[in-house]
C-alpha positions in Angstrom: 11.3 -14.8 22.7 12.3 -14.3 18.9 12.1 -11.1 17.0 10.0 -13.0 14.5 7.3 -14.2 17.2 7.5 -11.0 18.9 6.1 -9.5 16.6 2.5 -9.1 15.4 0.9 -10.6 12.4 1.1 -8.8 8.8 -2.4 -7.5 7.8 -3.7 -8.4 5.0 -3.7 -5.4 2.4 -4.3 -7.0 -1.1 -6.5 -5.3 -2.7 -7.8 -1.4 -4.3 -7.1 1.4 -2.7 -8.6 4.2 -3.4 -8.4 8.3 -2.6 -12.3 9.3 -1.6 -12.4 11.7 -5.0 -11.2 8.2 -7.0 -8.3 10.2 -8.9 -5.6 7.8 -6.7 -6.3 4.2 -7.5 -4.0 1.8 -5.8 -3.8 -1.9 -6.6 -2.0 -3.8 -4.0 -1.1 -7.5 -5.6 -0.9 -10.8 -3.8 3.0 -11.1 -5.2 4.3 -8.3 -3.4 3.4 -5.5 -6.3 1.5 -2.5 -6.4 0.0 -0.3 -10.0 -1.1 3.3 -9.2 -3.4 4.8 -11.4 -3.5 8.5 -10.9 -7.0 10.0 -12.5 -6.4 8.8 -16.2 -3.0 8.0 -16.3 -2.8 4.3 -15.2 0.1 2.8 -13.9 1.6 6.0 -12.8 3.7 4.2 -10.6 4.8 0.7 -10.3 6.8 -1.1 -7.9 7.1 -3.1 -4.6 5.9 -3.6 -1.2 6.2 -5.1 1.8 4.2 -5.0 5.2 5.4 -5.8 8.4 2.8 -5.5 10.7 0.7 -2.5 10.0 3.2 -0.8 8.3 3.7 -0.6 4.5 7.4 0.0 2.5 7.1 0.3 -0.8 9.9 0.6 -3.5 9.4 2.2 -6.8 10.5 0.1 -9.9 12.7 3.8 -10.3 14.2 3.2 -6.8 11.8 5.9 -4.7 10.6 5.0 -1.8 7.6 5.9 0.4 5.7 4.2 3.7 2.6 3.5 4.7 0.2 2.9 7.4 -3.3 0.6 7.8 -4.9 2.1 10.9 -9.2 1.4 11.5 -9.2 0.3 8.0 -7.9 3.3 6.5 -4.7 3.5 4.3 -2.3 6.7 5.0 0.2 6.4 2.4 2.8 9.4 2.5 0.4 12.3 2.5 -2.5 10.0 0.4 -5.9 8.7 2.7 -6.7 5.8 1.0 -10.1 3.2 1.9 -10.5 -0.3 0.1 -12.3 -0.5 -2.7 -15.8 -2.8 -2.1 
């Protein structure tokens, strides 16, 4: 068996993210990009991201990097709880 078919399908996270007070507002876009909006400040951060799996890696267009996880539906990004918007 390859790695590749070993391995499970990526999950489909394109979409708004968003904290359950709506100050963290996190756009996940179909080319691989993500715009943070924190409370008023939009694009906050700007970057990256690739999932493999369940698993998110995303790269900061400054070069920081954080992780994330989808588990039941729910986004935990670093120390962030996230649900999808709608």
């Amino acid at each position: 068996m390859t790695e590749n078919s070993a391995r499970t399908t990526d999950l489909d996270v394109v979409g708004t993210w968003v904290t359950a007070d709506g100050h963290i507002r996190q756009q996940l876009l179909p080319n691989g990009r993500y715009d943070e909006a924190r409370g008023t400040r939009r694009s906050a951060y700007t970057g990256s991201y690739t999932v493999t799996g369940t698993h998110i890696d995303y790269v900061d267009d400054t070069g920081f990097t954080a992780t994330g996880d989808v588990r039941d539906g729910v986004l935990f990004h670093e120390h962030l709880v996230l649900h999808r918007e709608g």
